[in-house]
C-alpha positions in Angstrom: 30.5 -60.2 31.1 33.6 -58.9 29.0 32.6 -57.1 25.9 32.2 -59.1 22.9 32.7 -57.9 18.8 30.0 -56.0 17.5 27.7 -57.6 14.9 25.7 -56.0 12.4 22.1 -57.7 13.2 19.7 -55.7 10.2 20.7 -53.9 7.4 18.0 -51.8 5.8 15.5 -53.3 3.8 14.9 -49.9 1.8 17.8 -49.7 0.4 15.6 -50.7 -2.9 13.6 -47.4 -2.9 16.6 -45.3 -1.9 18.6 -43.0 -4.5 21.9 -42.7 -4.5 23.2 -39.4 -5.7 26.5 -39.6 -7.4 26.6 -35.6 -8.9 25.0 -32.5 -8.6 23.5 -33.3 -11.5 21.4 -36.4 -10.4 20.5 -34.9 -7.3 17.1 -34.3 -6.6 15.8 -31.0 -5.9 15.1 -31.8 -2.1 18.4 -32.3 -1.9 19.3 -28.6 -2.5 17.9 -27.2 1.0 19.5 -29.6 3.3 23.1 -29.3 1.3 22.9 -25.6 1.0 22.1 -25.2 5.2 25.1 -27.6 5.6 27.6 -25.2 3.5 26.4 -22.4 5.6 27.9 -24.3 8.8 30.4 -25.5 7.4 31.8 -22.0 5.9 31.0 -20.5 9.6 33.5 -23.0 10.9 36.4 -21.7 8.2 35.9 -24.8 5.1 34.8 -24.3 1.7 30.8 -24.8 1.1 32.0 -27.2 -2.2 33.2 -29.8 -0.1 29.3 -30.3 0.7 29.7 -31.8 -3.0 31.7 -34.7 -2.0 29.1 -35.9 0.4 27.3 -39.4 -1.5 24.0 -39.4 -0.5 21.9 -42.5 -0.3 18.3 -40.8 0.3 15.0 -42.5 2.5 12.2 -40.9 4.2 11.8 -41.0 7.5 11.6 -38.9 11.2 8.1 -38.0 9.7 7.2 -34.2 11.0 5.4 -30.5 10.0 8.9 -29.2 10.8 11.9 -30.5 8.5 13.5 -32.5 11.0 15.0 -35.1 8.2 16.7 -32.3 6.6 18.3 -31.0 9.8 19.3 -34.9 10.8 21.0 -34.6 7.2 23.0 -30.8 7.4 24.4 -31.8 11.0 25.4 -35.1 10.5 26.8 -34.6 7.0 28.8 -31.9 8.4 30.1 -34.2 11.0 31.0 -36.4 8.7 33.0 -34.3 6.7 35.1 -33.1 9.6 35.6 -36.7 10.9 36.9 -37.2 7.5 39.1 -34.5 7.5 40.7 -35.1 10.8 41.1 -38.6 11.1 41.5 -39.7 7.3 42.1 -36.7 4.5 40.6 -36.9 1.1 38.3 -39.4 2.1 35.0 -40.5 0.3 32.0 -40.0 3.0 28.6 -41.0 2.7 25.3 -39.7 4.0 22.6 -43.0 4.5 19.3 -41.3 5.8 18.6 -44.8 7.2 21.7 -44.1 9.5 20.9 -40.9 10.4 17.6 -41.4 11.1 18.6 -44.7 13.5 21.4 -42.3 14.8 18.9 -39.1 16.2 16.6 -42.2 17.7 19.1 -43.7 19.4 18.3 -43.6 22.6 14.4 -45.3 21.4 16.3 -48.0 19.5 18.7 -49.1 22.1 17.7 -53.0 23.9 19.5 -54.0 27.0 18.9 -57.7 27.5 16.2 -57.1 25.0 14.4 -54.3 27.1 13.7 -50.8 25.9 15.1 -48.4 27.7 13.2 -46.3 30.0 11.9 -42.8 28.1 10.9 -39.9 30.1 9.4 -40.3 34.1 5.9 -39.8 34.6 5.8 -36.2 36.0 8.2 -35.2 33.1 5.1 -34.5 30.6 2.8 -31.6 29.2 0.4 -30.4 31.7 -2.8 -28.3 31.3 -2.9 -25.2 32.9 -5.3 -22.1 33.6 -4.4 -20.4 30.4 -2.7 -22.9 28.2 0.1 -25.9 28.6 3.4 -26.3 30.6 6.0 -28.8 30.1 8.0 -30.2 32.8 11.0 -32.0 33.3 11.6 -34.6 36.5 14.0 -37.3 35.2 16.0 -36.8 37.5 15.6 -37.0 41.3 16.5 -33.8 42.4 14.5 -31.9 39.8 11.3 -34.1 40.4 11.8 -33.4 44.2 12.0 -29.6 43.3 9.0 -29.7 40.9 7.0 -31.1 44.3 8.2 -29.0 46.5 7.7 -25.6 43.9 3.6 -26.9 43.8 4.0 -27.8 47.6 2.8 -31.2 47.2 4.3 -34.0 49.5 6.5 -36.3 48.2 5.7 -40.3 48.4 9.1 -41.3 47.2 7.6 -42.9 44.1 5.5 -41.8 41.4 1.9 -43.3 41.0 -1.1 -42.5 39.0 -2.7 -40.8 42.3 0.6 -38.5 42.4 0.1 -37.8 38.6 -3.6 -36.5 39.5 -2.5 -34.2 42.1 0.1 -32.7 39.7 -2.4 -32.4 37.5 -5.3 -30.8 39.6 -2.7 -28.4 41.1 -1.3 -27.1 37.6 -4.8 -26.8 36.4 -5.1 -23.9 38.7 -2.7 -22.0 37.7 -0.8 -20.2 35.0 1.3 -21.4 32.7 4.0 -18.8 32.9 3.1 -18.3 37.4 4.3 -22.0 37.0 7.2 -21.5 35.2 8.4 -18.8 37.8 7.6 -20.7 40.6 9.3 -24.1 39.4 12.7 -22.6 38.4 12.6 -20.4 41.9 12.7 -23.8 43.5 15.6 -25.2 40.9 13.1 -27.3 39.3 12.4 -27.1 35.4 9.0 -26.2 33.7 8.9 -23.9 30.9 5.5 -22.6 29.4 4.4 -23.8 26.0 4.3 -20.9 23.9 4.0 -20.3 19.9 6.6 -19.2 17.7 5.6 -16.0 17.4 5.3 -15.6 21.3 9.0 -17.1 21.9 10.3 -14.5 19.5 8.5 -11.7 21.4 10.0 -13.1 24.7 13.1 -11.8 25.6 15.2 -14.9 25.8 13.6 -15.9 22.5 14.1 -12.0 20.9 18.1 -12.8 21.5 18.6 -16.1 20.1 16.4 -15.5 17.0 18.9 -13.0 16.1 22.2 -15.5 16.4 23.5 -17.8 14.1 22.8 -21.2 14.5 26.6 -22.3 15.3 28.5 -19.1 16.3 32.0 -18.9 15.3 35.2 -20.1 16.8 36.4 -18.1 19.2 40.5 -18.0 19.5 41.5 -17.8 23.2 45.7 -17.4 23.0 48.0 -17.8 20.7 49.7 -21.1 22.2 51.3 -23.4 20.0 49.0 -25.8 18.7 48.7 -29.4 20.6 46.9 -31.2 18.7 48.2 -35.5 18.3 48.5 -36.3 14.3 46.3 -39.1 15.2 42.6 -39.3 16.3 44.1 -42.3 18.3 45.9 -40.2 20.8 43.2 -37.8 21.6 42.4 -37.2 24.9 39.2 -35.5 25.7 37.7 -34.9 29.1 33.6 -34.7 28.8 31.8 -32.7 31.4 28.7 -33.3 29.6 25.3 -34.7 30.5 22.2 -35.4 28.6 21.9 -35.8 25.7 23.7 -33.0 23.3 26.9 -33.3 24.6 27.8 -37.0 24.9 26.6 -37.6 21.4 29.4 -34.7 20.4 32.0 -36.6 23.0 30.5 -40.0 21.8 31.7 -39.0 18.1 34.9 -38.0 18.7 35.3 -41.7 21.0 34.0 -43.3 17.7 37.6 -42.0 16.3 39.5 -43.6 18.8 39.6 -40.7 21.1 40.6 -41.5 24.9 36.9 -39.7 25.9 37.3 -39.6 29.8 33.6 -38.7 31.1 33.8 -37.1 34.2 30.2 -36.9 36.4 30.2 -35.4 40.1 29.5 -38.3 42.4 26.2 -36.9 43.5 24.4 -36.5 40.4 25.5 -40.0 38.7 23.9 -40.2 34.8 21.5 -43.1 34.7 22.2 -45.9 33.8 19.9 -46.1 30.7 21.3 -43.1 29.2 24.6 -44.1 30.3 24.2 -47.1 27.7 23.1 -45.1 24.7 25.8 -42.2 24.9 28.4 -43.8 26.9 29.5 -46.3 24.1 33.5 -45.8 23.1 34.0 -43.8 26.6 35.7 -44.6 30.2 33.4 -42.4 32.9 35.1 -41.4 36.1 33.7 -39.6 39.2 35.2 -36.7 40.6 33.5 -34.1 43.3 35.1 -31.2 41.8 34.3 -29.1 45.5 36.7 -31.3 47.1 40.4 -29.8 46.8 41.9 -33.8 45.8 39.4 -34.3 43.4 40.1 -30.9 41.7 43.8 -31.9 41.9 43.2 -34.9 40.1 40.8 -33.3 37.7 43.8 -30.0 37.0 46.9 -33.1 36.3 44.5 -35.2 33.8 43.5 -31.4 32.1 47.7 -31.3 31.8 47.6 -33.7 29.6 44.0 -33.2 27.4 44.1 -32.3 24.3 39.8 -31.3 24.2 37.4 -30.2 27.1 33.8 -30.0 26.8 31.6 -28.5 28.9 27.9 -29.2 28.8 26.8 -27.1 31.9 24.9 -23.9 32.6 27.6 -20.7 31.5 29.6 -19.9 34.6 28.3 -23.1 36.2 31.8 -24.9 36.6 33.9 -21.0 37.0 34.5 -21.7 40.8 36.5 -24.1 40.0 38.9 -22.4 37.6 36.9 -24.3 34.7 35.8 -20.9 32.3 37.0 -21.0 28.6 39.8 -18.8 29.2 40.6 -20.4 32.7 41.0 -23.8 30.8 43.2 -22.5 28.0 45.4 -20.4 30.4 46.6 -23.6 32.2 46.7 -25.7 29.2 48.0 -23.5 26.2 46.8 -24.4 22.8 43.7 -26.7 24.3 40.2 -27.1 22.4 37.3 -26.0 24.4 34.0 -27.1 23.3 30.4 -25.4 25.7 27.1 -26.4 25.0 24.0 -25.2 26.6 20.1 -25.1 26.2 19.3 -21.1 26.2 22.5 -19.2 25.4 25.2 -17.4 27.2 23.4 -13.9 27.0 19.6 -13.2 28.0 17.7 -13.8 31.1 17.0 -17.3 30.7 21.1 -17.7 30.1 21.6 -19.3 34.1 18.9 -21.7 33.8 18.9 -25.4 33.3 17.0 -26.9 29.8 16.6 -30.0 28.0 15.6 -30.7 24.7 11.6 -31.2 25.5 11.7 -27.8 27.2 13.4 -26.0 24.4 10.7 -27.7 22.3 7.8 -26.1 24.3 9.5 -23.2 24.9 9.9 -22.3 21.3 6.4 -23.0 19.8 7.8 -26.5 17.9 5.6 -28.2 20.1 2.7 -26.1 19.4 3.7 -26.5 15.4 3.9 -30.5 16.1 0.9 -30.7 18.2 -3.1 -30.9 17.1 -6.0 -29.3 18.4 -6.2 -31.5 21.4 -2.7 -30.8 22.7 0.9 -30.0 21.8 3.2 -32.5 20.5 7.3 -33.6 20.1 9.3 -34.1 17.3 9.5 -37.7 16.1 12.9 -37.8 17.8 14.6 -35.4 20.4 16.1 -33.4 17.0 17.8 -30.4 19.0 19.3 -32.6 21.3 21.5 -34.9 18.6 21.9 -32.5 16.2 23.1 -30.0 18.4 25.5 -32.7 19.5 26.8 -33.5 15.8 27.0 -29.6 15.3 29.3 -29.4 18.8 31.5 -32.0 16.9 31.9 -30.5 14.2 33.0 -27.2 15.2 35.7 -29.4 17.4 37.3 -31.7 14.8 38.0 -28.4 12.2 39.3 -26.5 14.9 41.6 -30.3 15.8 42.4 -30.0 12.2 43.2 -26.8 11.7 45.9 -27.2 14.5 47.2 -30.2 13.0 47.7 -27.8 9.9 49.8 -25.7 12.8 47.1 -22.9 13.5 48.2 -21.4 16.6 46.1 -20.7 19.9 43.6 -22.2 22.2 40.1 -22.5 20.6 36.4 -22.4 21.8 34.1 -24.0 20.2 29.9 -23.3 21.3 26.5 -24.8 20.3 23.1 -24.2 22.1 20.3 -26.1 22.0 17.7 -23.0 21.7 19.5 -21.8 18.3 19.1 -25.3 16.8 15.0 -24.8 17.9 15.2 -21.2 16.0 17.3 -22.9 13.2 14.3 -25.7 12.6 11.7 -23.2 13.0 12.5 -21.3 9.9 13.9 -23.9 7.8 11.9 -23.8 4.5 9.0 -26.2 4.9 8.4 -29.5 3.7 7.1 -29.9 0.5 3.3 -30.5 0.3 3.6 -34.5 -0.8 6.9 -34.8 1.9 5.6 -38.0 3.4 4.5 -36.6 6.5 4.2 -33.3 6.3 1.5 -31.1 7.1 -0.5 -28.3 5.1 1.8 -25.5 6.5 2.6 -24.8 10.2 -0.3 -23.4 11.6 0.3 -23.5 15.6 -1.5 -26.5 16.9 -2.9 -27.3 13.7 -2.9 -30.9 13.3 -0.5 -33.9 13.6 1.5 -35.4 11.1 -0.3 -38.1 8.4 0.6 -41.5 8.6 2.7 -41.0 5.6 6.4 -43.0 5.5 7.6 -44.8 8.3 11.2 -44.7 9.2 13.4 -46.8 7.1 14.5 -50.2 8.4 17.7 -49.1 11.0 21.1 -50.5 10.9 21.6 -51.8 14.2 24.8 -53.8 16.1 24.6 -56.0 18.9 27.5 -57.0 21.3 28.3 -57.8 25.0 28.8 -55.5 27.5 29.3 -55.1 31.7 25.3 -53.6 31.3 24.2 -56.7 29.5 23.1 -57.8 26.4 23.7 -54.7 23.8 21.3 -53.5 20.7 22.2 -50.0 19.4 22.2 -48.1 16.2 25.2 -48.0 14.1 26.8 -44.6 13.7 25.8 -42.1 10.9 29.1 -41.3 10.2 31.0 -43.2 7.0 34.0 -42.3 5.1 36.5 -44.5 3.6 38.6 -46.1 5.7 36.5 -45.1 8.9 35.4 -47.0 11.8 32.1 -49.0 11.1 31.9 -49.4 15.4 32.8 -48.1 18.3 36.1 -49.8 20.1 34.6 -50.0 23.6 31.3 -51.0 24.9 29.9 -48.9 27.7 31.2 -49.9 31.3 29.4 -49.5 34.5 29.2 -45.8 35.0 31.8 -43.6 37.0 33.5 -47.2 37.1 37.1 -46.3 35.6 39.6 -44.7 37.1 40.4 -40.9 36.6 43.9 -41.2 34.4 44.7 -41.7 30.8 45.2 -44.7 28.9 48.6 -45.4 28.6 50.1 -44.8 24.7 
């Protein structure tokens, strides 16, 4: 079925109760903590913190938490919008809409294909009890529910059932939470203890990334001339990303009219599900980069890229000549962007992670949880605005070498600093619809409070089907209200560029 137009299918019905805030001097107070965390970024990545001032706001509640999850959603994706602003139309008004950036971090729950919801998370990726306490795991995907089996030496059926999930369950119940952990990732499975706050900071992984900045500064790599197009329409950007932090930074910079080429090794296809959400505005290509042609192929389309970004383990993709400074050596004055869940220092730096296991990891899903067990945010908050952070950081450096700043660039986000980041954010205010008394670890759920505002959503055709999706958060004058692709069948296109 060739994709059809776009069209807008519900606008939000709480536009009524919203404010718009024209000035600093009609803003409301809550507006001050969410502003003044975006000016921080946005000064780390070289721009004036006053620009934050041009950002109109058009205020909801919603993504109801403990944990200020709202007021992240609003730093990293007003950031974003500013530097989508600046790079693809200068002196542009942008606007904020909570109701869009709360449909945007949920948009993986809000998508339909054909009218079906899309498939969450598999049933052995969950909390478990153990011994001592809770571990979470994560088995989405074949190979890491295969190596979850094999860690608690339980047979494999080939398909999950409820007698499966009991097994699981007995078998972790005998154990420790953090024996577990060591014996899952031994296997190359993933399964992280739940810990508290103050427990993740003792640990030694946790000890690191509570000192670091939640976006660490650019870092240059040569002093090449700059390559940068003059248009976002002539970007080429190859994405070596996977779920879900990296394709929403890659799915931005599509949403511009990049050329996003998504590259994916043949044996370790994205789902299709996921492939629907984040996938929108991109071509996807397969290329096993252990095979000599394939690398070929992948080194001649790198010739002519203009962005890379990486969202594997650090050193993951260096035996292929793929490091930072590896990339920017054979393609002066590149953009490199790397994102990853624990940092590139520390113990825990090799391992795999996802945004669920940063969450228990951390001690937000203690904070989130109640007496009975731990909890999740009301949407996966370190994955998407991680992602809008990792876009960011690449369209100022893009527009700071259209303004003819020399040198290769990288670019870095991790998922673990965006956990610290949330964790000591200043706390909702007591009568924050939603908000608890206080973050006491497992000390109750959220109230009932607000419900999300009424989403924005699009619908159009697509080779997947039938498409429902939410509109991007991203608005400035003169800026795209859609995406110029719909999502093809993965790993379907062919590895080249579009033709100019």
């Amino acid at each position: 079925m060739p994709p059809g137009p776009a069209r807008q299918i519900r606008r939000s019905s709480s536009v009524a109760v919203m404010t718009r805030c024209e000035s600093p001097h009609d803003r409301p107070p809550e507006d001050a903590g969410w502003r003044e965390a975006g000016g921080r970024i946005w000064s780390r990545l070289g721009g004036d913190p006053a620009d934050l001032r041009r950002l109109r706001h058009v205020r909801a509640h919603g993504l109801a938490a403990r944990l200020p999850v709202l007021d992240l959603a609003r730093a990293t994706t007003g950031v974003c919008a500013l530097a989508a602003a600046e790079y693809a139309n200068p002196g542009a008004r942008v606007e904020l809409s909570d109701a869009r950036v709360v449909a945007a971090f949920r948009s993986e729950r809000l998508l339909r294909v054909d009218g079906r919801a899309v498939n969450g998370f598999a049933p052995l990726s969950r909390f478990w009890r153990t011994a001592d306490g809770w571990v979470r795991t994560h088995a989405n995907y074949p190979h890491h529910r295969a190596r979850l089996l094999a860690a608690l030496c339980l047979p494999d059926p080939g398909a999950d059932s409820e007698q499966l999930v009991e097994r699981v369950a007995r078998t972790l119940a005998e154990r420790d939470a953090e024996q577990v952990e060591r014996e899952v990732f031994a296997a190359g499975g993933l399964a992280v203890a739940v810990r508290t706050p103050a427990q993740w900071r003792a640990h030694p992984q946790g000890a690191l990334g509570a000192g670091e900045p939640l976006l660490p500064a650019p870092v240059r790599l040569d002093g090449a001339a700059p390559i940068a197009p003059q248009r976002p329409s002539r970007l080429r950007v190859l994405d070596l990303t996977r779920v879900l932090a990296g394709p929403v930074a890659t799915r931005t910079l599509a949403l511009l009219g990049a050329d996003v080429l998504r590259v994916d090794p043949p044996q370790l296809p994205e789902s299709p599900q996921t492939h629907a959400d984040v996938g929108i505005g991109k071509r996807t290509t397969r290329l096993d980069l252990a095979n000599g042609g394939d690398l070929r192929t992948f080194r001649e389309l790198l010739a002519e890229a203009h962005v890379v970004v990486t969202g594997y383990r650090p050193g993951a993709l260096d035996r292929f000549g793929l490091s930072p400074d590896a990339l920017a050596e054979r393609r002066a004055g590149l953009v490199v962007g790397t994102l990853n869940a624990w940092g590139e220092e520390g113990p825990w730096a090799g391992r795999r992670g996802f945004d669920s296991l940063v969450q228990a990891a951390s001690g937000i899903a203690l904070v989130e949880g109640d007496e009975e067990r731990p909890g999740a945010l009301p949407a996966q908050a370190l994955d998407h605005g991680t992602g809008y952070l990792l876009a960011t950081a690449l369209l100022r450096a893009l527009s700071a070498q259209r303004a003819g700043e020399p040198g290769s660039v990288l670019v870095r986000a991790v998922l673990a600093r965006t956990a610290h980041a949330l964790l000591d954010w200043p706390p909702n205010a007591p009568d924050t619809p939603g908000a608890g008394p206080g973050r006491p670890p497992g000390g109750g759920a959220p109230t009932a409070g607000d419900t999300d505002p009424e989403p924005l959503l699009l619908e159009r055709d697509s080779p997947l089907g039938r498409l429902r999706y939410a509109a991007p958060p991203l608005v400035h004058d003169g800026g795209p209200d859609d995406w110029s692709r719909a999502p093809g069948v993965p790993g379907a296109d062919p590895p080249c560029w579009e033709p100019r």
